[in-house]
MIKESE-426150 format. One record per residue: residue in one letter; x negated, y negated, z negated of N, C-alpha, C in turn. Coordinates in steps of 0.05 Angstrom, whole numbers, padded with zeros to 5 digits, always signed. Layout:
N
AXYZXYZXYZ
...
//
This chain:
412
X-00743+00280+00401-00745+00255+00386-00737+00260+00357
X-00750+00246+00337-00743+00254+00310-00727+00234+00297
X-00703+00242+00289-00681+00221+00277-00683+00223+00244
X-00687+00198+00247-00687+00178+00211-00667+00189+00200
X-00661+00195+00173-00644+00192+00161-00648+00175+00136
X-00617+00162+00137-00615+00138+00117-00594+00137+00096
X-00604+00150+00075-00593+00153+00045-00585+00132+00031
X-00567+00125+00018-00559+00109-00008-00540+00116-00024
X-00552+00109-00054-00526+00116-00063-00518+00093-00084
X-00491+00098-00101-00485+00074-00114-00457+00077-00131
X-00458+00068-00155-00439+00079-00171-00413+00054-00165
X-00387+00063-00165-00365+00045-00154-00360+00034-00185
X-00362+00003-00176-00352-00012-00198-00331-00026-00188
X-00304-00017-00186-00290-00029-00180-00285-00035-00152
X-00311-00045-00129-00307-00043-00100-00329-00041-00100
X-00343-00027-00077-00366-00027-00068-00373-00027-00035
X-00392-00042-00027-00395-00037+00009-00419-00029+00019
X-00426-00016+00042-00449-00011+00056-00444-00014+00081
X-00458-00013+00095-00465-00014+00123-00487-00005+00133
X-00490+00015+00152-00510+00025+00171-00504+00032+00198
X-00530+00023+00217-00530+00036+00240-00536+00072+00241
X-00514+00078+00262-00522+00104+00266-00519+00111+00285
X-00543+00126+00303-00548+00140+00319-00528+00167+00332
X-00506+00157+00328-00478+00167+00345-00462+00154+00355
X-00427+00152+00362-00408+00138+00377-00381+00148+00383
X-00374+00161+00402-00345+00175+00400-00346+00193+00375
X-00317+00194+00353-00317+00204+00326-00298+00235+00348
X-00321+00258+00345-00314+00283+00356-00305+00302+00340
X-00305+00298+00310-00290+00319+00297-00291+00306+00266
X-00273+00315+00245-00273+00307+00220-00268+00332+00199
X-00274+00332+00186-00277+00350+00167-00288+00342+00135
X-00262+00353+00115-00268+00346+00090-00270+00375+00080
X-00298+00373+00056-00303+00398+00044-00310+00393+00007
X-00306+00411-00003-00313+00411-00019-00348+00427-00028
X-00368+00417-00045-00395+00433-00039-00405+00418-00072
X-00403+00444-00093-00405+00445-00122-00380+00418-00129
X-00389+00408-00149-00369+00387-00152-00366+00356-00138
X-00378+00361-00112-00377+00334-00100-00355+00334-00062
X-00335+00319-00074-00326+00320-00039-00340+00312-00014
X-00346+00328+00006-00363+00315+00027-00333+00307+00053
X-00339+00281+00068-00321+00271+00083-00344+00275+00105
X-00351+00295+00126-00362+00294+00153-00356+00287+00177
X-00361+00265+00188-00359+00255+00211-00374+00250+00234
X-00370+00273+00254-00389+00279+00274-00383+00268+00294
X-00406+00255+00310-00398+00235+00330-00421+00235+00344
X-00416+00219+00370-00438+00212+00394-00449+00192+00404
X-00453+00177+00413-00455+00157+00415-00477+00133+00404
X-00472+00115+00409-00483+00091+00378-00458+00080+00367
X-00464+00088+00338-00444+00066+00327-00447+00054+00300
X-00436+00027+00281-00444+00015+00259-00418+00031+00244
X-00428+00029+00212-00407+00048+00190-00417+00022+00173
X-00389+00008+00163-00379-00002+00131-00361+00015+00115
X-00376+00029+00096-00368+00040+00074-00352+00016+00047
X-00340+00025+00046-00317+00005+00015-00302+00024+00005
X-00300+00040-00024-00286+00037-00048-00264+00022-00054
X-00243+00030-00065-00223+00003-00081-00217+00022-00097
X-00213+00007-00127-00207+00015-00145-00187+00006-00159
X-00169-00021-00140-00149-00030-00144-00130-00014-00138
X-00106-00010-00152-00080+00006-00140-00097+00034-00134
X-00071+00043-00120-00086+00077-00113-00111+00073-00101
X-00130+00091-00113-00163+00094-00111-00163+00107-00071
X-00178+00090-00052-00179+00094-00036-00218+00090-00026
X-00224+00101-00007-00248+00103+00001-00238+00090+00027
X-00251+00075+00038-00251+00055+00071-00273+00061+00090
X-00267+00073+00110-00290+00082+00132-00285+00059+00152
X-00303+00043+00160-00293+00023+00179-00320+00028+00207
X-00311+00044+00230-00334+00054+00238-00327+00029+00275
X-00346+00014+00273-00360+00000+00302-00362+00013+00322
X-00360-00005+00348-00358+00012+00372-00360+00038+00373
X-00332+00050+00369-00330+00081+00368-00292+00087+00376
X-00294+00104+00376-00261+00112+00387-00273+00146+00386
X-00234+00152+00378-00244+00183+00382-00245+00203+00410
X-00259+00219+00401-00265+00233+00432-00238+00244+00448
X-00241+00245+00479-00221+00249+00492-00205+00276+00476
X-00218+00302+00468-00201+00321+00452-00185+00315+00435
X-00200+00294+00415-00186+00286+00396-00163+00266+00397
X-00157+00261+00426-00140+00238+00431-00118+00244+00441
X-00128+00274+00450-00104+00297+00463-00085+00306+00439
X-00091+00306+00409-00085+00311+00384-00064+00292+00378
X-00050+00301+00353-00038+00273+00335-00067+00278+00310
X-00081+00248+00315-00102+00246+00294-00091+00232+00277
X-00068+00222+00265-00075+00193+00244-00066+00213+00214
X-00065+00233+00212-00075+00241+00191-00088+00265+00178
X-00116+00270+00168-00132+00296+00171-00137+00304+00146
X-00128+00329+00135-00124+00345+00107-00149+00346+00098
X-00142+00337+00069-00164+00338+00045-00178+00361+00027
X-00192+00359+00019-00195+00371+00003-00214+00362-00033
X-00212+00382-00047-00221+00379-00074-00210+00336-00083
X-00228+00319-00075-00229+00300-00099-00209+00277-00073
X-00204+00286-00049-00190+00266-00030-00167+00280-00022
X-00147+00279-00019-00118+00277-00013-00111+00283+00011
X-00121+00260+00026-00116+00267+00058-00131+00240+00068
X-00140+00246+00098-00157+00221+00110-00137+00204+00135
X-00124+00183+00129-00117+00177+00149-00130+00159+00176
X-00122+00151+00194-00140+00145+00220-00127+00120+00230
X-00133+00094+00243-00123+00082+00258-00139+00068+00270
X-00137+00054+00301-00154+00035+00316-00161+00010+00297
X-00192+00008+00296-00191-00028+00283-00198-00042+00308
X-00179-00060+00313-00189-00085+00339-00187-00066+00356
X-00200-00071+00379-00209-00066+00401-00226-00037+00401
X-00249-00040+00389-00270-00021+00393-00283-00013+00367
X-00269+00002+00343-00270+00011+00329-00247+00023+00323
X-00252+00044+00290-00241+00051+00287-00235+00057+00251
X-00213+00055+00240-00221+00055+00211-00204+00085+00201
X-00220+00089+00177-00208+00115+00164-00206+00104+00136
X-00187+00120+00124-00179+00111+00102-00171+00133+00077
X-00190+00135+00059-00191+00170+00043-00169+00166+00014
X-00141+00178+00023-00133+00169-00005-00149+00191-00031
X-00153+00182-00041-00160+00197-00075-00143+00210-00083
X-00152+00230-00091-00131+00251-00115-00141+00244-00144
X-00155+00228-00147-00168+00216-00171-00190+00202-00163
X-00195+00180-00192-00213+00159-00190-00242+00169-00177
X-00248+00145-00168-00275+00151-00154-00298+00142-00175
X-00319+00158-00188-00340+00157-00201-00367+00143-00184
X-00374+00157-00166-00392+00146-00150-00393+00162-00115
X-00409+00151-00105-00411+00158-00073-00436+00158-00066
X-00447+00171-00046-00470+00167-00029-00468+00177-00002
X-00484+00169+00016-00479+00171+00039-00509+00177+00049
X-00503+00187+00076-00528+00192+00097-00521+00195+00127
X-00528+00192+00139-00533+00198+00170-00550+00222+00178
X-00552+00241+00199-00569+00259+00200-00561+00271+00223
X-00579+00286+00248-00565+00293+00272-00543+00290+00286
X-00530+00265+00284-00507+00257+00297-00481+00263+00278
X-00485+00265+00251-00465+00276+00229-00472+00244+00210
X-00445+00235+00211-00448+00218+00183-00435+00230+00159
X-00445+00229+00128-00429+00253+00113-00426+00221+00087
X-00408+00222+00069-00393+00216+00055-00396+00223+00030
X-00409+00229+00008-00410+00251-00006-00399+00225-00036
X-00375+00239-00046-00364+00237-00066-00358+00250-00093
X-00365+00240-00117-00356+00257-00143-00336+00236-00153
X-00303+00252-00158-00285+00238-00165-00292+00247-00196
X-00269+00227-00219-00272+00235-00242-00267+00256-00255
X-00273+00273-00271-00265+00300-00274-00261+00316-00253
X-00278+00311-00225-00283+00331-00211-00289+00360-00208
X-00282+00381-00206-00283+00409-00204-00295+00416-00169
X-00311+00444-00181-00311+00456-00160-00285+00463-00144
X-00282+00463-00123-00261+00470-00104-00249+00482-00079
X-00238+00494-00065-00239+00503-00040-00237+00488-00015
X-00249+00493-00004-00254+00484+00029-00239+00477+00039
X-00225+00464+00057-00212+00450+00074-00229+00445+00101
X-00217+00456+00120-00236+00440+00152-00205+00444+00174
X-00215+00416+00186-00196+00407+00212-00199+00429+00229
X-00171+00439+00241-00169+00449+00264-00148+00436+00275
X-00144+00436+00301-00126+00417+00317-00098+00435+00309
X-00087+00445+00303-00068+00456+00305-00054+00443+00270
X-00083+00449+00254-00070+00427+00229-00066+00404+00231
X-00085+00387+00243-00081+00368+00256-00054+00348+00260
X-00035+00368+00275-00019+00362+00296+00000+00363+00272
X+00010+00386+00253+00031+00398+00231+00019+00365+00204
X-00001+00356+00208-00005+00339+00179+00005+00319+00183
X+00021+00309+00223+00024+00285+00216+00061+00281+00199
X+00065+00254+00184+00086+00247+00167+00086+00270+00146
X+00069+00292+00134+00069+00294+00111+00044+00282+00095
X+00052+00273+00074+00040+00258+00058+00020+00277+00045
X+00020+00302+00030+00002+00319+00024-00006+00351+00042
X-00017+00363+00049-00019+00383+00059-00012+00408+00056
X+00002+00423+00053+00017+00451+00050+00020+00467+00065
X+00001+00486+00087-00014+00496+00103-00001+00521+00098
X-00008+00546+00125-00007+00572+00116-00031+00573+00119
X-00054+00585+00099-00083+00593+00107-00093+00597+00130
X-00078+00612+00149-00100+00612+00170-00094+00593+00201
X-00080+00574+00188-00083+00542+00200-00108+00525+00184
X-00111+00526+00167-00132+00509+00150-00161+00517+00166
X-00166+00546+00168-00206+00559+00165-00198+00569+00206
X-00223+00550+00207-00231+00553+00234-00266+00557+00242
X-00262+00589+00244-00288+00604+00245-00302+00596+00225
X-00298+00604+00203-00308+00604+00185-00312+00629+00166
X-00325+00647+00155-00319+00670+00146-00330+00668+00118
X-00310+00682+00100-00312+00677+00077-00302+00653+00062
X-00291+00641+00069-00280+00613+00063-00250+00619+00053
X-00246+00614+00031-00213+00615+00018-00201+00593+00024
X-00173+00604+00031-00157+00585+00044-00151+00566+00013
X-00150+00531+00017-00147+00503-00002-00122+00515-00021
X-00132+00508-00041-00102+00508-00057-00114+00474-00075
X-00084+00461-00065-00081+00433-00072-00056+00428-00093
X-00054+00447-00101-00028+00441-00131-00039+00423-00148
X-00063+00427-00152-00063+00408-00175-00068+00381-00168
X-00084+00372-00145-00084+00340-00134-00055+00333-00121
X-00035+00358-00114-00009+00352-00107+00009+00330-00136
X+00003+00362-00157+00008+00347-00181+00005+00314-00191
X-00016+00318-00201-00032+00292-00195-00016+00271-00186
X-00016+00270-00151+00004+00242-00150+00024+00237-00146
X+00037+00261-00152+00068+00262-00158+00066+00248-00190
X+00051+00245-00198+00060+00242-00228+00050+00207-00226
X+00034+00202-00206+00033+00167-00195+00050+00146-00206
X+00053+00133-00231+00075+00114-00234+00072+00096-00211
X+00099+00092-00215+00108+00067-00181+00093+00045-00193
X+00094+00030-00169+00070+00001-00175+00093-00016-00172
X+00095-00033-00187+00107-00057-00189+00095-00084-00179
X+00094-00097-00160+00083-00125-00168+00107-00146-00162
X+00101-00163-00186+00114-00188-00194+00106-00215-00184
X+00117-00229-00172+00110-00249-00156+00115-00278-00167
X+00110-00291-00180+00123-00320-00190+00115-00339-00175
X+00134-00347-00161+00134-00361-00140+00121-00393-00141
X+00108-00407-00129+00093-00427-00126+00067-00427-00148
X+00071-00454-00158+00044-00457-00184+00031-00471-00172
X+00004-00489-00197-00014-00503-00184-00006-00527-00175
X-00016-00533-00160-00005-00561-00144+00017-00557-00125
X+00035-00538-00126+00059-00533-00118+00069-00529-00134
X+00088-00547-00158+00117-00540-00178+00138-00528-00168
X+00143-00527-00140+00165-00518-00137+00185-00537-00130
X+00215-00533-00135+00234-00538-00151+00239-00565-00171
X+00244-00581-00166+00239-00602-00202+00267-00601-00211
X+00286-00599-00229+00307-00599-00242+00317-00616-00240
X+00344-00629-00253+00350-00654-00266+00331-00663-00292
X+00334-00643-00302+00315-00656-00332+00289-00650-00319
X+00277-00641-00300+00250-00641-00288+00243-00617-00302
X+00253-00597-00306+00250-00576-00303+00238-00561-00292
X+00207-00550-00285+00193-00544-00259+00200-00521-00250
X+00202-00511-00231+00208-00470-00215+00187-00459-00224
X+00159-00477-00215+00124-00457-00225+00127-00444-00252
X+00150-00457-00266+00133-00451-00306+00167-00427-00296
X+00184-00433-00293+00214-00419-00301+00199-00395-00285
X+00201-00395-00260+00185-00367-00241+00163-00348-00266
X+00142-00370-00274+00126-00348-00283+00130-00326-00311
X+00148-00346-00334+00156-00339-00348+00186-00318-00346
X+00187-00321-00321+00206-00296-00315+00194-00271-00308
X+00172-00278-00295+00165-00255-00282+00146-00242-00311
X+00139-00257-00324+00118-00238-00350+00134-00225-00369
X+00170-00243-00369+00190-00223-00385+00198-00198-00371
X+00195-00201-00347+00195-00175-00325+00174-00158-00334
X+00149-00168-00332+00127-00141-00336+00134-00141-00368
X+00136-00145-00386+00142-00133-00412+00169-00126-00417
X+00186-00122-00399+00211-00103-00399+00204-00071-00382
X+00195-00074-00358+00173-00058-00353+00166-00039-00361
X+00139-00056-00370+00121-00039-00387+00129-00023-00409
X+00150-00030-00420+00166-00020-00447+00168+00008-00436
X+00183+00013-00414+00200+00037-00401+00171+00054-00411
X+00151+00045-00395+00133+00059-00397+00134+00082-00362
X+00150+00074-00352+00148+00083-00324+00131+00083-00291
X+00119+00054-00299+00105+00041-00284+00083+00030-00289
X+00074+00023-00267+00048-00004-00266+00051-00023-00260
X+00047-00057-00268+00055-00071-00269+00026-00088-00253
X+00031-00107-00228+00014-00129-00224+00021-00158-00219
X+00024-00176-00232+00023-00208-00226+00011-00213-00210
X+00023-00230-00183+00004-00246-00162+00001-00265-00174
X+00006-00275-00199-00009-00301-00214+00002-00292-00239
X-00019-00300-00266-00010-00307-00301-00018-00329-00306
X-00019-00346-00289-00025-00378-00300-00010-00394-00287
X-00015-00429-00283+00000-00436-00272-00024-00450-00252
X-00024-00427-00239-00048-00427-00214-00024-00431-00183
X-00045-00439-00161-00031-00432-00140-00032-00417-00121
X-00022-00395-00104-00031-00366-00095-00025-00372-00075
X-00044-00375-00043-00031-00369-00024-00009-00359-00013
X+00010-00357+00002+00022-00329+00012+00010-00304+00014
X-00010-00314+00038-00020-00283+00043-00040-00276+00025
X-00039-00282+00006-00058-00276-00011-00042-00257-00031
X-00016-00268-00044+00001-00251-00051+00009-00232-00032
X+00019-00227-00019+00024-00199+00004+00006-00180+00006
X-00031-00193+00000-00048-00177+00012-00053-00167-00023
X-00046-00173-00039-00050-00168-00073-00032-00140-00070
X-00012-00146-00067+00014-00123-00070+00000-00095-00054
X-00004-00110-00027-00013-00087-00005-00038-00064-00022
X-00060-00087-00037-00088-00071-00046-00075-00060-00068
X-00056-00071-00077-00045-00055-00109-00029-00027-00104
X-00028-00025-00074-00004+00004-00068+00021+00000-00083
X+00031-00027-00075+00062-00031-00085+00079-00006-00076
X+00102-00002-00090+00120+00016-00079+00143-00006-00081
X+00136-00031-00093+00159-00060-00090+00149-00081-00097
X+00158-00103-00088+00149-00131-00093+00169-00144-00101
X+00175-00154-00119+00189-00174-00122+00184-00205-00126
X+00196-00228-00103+00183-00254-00111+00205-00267-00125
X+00197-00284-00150+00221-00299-00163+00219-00322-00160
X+00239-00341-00149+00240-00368-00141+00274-00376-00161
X+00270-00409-00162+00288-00418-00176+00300-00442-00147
X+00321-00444-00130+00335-00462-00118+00333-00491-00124
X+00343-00500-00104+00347-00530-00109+00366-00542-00086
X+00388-00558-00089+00406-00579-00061+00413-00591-00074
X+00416-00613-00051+00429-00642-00054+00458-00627-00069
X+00471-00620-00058+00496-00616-00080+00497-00601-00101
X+00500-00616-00130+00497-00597-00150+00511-00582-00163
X+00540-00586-00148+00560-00559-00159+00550-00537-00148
X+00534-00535-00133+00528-00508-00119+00506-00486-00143
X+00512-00463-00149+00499-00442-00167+00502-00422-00158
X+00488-00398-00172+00479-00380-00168+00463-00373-00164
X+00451-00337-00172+00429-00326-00159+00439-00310-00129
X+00415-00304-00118+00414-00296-00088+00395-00272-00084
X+00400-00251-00074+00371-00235-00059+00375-00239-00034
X+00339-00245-00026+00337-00245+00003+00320-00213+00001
X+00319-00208+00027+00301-00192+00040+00298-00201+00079
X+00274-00187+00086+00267-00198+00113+00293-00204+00139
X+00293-00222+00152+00301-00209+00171+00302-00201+00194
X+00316-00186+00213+00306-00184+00234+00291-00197+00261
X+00284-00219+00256+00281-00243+00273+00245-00242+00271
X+00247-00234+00242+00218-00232+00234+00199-00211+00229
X+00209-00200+00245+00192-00163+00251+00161-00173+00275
X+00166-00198+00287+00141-00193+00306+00121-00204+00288
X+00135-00219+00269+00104-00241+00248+00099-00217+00239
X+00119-00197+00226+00094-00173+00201+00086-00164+00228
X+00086-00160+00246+00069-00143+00267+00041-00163+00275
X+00044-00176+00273+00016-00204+00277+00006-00198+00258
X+00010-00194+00233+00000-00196+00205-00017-00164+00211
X-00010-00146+00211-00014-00122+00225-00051-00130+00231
X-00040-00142+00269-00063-00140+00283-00084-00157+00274
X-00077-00187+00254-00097-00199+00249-00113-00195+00232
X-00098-00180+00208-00110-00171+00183-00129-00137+00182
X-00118-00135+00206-00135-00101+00202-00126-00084+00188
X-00096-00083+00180-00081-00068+00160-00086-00039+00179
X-00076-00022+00159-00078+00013+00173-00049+00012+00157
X-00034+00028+00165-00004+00028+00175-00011+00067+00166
X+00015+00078+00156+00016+00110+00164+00039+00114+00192
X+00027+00106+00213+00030+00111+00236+00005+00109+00254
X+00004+00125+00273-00009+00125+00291-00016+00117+00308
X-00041+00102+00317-00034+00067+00328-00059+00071+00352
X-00076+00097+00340-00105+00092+00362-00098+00098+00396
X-00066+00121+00393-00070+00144+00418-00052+00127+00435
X-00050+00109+00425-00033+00093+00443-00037+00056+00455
X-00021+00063+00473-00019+00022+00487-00012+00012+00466
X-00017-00016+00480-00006-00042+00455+00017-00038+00446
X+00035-00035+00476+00059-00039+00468+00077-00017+00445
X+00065+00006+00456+00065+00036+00440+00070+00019+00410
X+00045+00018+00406+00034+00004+00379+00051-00006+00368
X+00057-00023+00381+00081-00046+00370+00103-00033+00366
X+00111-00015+00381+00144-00004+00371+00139+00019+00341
X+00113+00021+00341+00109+00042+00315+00105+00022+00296
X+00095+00003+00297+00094-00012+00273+00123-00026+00269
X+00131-00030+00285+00166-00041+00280+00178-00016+00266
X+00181+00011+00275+00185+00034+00269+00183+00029+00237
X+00159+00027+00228+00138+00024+00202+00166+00009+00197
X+00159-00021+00198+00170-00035+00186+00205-00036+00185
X+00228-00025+00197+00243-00025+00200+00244-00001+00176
X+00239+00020+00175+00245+00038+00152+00233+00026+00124
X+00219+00004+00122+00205-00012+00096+00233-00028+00093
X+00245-00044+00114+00267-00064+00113+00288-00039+00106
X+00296-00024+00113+00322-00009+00100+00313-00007+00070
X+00284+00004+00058+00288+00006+00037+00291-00026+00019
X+00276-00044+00045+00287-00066+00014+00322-00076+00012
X+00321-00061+00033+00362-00072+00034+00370-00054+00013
X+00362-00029+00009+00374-00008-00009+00367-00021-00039
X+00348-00039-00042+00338-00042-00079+00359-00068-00076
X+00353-00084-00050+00372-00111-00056+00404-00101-00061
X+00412-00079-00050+00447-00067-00057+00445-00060-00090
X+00430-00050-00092+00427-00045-00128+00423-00062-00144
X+00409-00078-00141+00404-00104-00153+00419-00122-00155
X+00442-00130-00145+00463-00141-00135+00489-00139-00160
X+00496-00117-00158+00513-00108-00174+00508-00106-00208
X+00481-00109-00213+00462-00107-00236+00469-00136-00244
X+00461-00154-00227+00459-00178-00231+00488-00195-00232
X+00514-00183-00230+00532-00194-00230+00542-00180-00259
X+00531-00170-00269+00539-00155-00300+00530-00194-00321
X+00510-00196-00319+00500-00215-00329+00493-00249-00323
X+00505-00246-00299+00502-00282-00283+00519-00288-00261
X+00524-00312-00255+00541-00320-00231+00519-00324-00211
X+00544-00302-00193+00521-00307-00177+00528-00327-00138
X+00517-00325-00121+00525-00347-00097+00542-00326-00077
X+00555-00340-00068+00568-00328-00047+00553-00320-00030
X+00560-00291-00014+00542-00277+00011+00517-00272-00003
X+00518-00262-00025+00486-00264-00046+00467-00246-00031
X+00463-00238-00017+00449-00217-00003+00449-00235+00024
X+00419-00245+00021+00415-00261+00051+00385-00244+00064
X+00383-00258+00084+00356-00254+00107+00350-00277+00112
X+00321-00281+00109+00303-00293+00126+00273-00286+00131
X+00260-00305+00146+00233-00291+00154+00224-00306+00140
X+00211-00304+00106+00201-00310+00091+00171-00304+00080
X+00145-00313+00081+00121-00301+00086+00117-00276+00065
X+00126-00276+00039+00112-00257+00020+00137-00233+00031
X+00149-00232+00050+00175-00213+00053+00156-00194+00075
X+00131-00202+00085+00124-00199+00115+00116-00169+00117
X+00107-00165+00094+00085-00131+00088+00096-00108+00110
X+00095-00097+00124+00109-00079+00141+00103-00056+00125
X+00099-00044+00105+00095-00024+00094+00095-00025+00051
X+00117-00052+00050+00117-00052+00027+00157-00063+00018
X+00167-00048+00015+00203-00054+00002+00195-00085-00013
X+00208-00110-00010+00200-00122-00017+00229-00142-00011
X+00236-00160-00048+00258-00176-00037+00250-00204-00054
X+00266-00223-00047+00255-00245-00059+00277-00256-00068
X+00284-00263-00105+00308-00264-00113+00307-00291-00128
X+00321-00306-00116+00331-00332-00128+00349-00337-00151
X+00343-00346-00171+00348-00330-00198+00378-00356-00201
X+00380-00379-00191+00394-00400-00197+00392-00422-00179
X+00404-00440-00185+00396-00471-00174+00388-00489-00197
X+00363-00501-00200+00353-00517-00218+00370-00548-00210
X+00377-00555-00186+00396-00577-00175+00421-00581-00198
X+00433-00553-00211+00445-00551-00214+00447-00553-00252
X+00467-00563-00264+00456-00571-00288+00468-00546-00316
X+00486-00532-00301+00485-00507-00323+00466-00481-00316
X+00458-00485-00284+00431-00456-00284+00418-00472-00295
X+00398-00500-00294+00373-00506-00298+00382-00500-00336
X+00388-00516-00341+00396-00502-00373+00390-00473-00382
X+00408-00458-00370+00398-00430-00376+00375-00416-00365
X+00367-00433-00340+00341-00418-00334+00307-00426-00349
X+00324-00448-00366+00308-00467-00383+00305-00437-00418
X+00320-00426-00417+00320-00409-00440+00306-00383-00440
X+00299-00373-00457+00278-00339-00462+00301-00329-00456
X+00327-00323-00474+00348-00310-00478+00361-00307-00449
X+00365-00320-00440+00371-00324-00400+00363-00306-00382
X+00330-00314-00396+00311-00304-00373+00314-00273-00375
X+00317-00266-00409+00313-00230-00418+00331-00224-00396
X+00357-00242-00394+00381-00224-00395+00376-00210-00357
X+00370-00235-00348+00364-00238-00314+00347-00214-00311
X+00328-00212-00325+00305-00200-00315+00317-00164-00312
X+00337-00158-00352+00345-00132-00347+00362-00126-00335
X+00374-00142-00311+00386-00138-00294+00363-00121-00275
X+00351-00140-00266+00324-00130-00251+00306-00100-00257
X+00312-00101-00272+00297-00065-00297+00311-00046-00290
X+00332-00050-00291+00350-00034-00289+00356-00031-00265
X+00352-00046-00238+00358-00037-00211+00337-00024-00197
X+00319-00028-00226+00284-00015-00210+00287+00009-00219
X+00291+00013-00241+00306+00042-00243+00324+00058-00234
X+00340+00051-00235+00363+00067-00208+00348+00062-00176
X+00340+00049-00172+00333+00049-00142+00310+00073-00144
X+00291+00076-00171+00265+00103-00163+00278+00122-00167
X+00306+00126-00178+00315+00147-00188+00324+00163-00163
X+00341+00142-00151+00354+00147-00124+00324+00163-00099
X+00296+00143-00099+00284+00152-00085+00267+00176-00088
X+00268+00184-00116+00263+00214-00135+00281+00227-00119
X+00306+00225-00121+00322+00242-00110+00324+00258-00086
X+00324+00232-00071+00322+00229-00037+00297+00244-00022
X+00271+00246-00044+00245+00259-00039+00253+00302-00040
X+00263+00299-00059+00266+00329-00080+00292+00345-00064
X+00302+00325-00047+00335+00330-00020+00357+00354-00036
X+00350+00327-00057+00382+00339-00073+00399+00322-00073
//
């Protein structure tokens, strides 16, 4: 029988999607190569199955394989698959169950993505990518034994003859320079200003709103920031718009936060009560980010296909419990920052299961800057001069906290 093949191609503006049927099904092997200056992502399979191709060019440049009734083959299940070494213009491919009866891959970038094309062809779906300033480059191909050594490192660092499997003539990957590359990644920041829109928030005594105090804190945040020149900066709102929850969570998530911060202004019946507060999640609320998980189709860097539900669930708590230590570790720093410059509430370091806290794979705290109830915060949270001072509290704990996690990486 003679099999169609079905070509497209298409330059990434930002996001791009496809979809095709293809004349395969169980995903039997993976393999990334490099071939002149374009990365090829090969995915050989059996079966029947449907492929949605997506781009993002938001946050770290990622490529999205979202492949339909398919699962990987029993060999491959015998493996640790959820993460498979890159080469030339991709990083590394990671792997997890979507739903039931699929399966998604997820290509981080060693640089921006220029354009893509794709084809189908004898039971091989191929990928074919030119990143920006792409170079010719060396080979990379899966063998189970790399396989097994890639999972929990983040980039690949191989002895050559783990990488080339029957292959002759093939030089073993050298990835220094895409190593480079995202080591030099500024951290992502996103800034959260809490409510907006037809949610004010907060109303003051003098009617003071939280939507306007929140947002204008958080834009003196990204221009203290941005100053350092350290980072990348994203607003889940610059207006006085109103942002879902999960709309903010899933912003941070596409932006590759390395932190979130949400800023909210208080309010109670009693108005001697002041102070600022950090929350971060708490434990009560580890099964919602795990819902959030299965409803949203998130891919997690854990390994979610080779296993039961329940499996599942203790790796994504896993996930998320080492995300919750790190936001306890920014909320300890932050803390002490913030008592240089403001009064702050008793037990200032709280927990709750708060929605924009939910991300299972993003450090994330939500800091109550005052009580607007209250008639000397709403005053000062009413001022620029206030807000600078609050915020370089905040700058300064974002700093010491990457410094600390610079550290903690380099195991000095």
């Amino acid at each position: 029988m003679k099999l169609t093949t079905k070509i497209g191609v298409f330059l990434v503006l930002g996001w791009c999607l496809f979809a095709i049927k293809a004349f395969a099904g169980d995903v039997t092997g993976i393999k990334v190569s490099v071939v002149g200056v374009k990365t090829k992502i090969e995915i050989r399979t059996s079966g029947k199955i449907s492929a949605k191709v997506f781009a993002l060019k938001v946050g770290a440049p990622r490529i999205v394989i979202d492949l339909g009734n398919a699962k990987f083959s029993p060999a491959l299940q015998r493996l640790d698959h959820s993460v498979f070494p890159g080469a030339g213009g991709v990083a590394q491919v990671r792997a997890a169950a979507r739903g039931k009866t699929g399966l998604r891959l997820v290509a981080d970038m060693a640089m921006p993505v220029q354009s893509m094309s794709y084809e189908f062809e004898n039971g091989v779906f191929n990928v074919w990518i030119t990143g920006e300033g792409q170079v010719s480059a060396q080979t990379s191909i899966l063998s189970p034994i790399s396989s097994r050594i890639m999972r929990g490192i983040a980039y690949p660092r191989l002895k050559p003859q783990l990488w080339v499997e029957n292959v002759v003539g093939v030089p073993s990957p050298h990835l220094k320079n895409a190593r480079s590359r995202i080591r030099m990644r500024k951290p992502v920041i996103v800034i959260d200003p809490g409510h907006g829109g037809n949610d004010p928030g907060a109303i003051g005594i003098t009617k003071v709103r939280e939507e306007i105090v929140t947002l204008k804190a958080a834009q003196e945040l990204r221009r203290q920031l941005l100053k350092t020149g350290r980072y990348r900066v994203v607003l889940t709102r610059n207006s006085d718009v109103y942002v879902k929850h999960e709309k903010r969570v899933r912003i941070a998530r596409e932006a590759g936060a390395d932190l979130f911060i949400s800023l909210h202004a208080d309010s109670l019946e009693k108005t001697i009560i002041r102070g600022a507060s950090v929350y971060t999640l708490a434990d009560r609320a580890h099964k919602r980010g795990q819902n959030l998980v299965n409803t949203q189709n998130w891919i997690l860097d854990v390994d979610l296909a080779s296993h039961s539900e329940a499996v599942g669930d203790i790796l994504v708590n896993l996930a998320q419990r080492k995300t919750l230590s790190k936001s306890a570790q920014f909320a300890d720093i932050l803390i002490p920052q913030l008592k240089k410059r403001t009064v702050l509430l008793g037990n200032t370091h709280r927990r709750a299961g708060l929605y924009v806290l939910l991300a299972p794979d993003v450090p994330a705290i939500l800091l109550e800057m005052g009580f607007l109830s209250n008639k000397e915060d709403e005053k000062l949270l009413n001022t620029s001069k206030h807000r600078a001072k609050l915020m370089k509290s905040v700058t300064e704990a974002i700093n010491l906290y990457f410094k600390k996690q610079t550290t903690l990486q380099r195991g000095l």
